[in-house]
C-alpha positions in Angstrom: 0.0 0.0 0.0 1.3 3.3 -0.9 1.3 6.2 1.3 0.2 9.5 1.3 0.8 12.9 2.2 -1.1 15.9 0.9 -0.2 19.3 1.9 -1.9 22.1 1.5 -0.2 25.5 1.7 -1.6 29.1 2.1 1.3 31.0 1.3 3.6 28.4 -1.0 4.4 29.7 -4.3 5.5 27.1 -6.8 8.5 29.0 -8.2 9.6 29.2 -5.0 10.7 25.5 -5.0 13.5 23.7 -6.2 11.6 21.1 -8.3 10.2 23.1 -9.9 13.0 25.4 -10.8 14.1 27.8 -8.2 18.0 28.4 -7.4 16.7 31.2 -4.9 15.0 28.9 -2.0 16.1 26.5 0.2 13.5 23.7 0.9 15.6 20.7 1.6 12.5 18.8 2.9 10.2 19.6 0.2 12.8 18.9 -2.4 13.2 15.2 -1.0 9.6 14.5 -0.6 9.2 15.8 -4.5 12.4 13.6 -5.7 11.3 10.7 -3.5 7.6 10.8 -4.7 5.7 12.4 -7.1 5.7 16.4 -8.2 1.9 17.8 -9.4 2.7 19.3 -12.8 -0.2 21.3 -13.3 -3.0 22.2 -10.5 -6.1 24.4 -10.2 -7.8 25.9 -7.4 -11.6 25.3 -6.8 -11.6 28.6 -5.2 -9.2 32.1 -4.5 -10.0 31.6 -0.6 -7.5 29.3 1.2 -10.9 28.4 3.5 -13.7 27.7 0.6 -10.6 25.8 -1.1 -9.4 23.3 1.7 -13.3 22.1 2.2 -13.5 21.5 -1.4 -10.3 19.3 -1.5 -12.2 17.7 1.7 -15.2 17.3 0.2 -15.1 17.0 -2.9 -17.5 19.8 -3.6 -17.3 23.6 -5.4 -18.5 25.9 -2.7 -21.9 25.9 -4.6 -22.5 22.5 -3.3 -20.6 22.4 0.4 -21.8 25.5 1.1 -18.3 27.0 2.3 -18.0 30.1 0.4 -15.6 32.1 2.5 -13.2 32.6 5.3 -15.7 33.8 7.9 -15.6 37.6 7.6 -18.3 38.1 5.4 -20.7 35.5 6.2 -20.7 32.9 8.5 -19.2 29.4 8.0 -21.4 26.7 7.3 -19.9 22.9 8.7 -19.5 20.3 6.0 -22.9 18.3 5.5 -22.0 15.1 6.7 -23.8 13.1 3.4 -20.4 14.8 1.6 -17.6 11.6 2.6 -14.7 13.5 3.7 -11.4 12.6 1.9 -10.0 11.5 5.1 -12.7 9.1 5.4 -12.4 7.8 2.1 -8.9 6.7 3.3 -9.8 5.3 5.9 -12.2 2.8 3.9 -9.3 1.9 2.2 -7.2 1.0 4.6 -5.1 3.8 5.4 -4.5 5.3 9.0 -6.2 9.1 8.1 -4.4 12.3 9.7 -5.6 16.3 9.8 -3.5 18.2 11.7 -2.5 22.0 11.0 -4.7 24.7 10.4 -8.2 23.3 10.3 -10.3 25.9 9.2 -12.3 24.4 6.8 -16.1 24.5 7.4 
């Protein structure tokens, strides 16, 4: 079974990193997670808010459908309906040992 580890970064440009080109950063632990596993090539966000964009990646929803639309300031944060599987929980169905930890603002 393969594992997996899926960060997901507020503030982390790509050209910042080595992998992907950079001789101006130094990211010795990203560079050996990318040359020890696998670099995304191409990647789109679901949404410009880092909030509304984690629950998607969660979910597996647009913010149309989980109903997380922003980061709180303008209105209120809905939680996650529970008939959405979370991806976490998906993992766990398949065997893997499921961890969030780090900023959990997510709806």
């Amino acid at each position: 079974m393969k594992n997996f580890v899926i960060f997901q970064l507020d503030q982390l440009a790509w050209r910042a990193l080595k992998v992907y080109g950079s001789k101006d950063s130094y990211t010795p632990n990203i560079d050996k997670l990318c040359d020890n596993g696998v670099a995304v090539e191409a990647a789109y966000s679901p949404c410009p808010l880092c909030q509304p964009s984690r629950a998607a990646l969660w979910s597996g929803q647009y913010s149309h459908r989980n109903r997380v639309w922003s980061n709180g300031r303008n209105w209120p944060i809905t939680p996650l309906d529970d008939s959405f599987p979370a991806l976490g929980e998906e993992f766990k169905k398949a065997g893997y040992k499921a961890v969030h930890f780090g900023k959990k603002h997510d709806g």
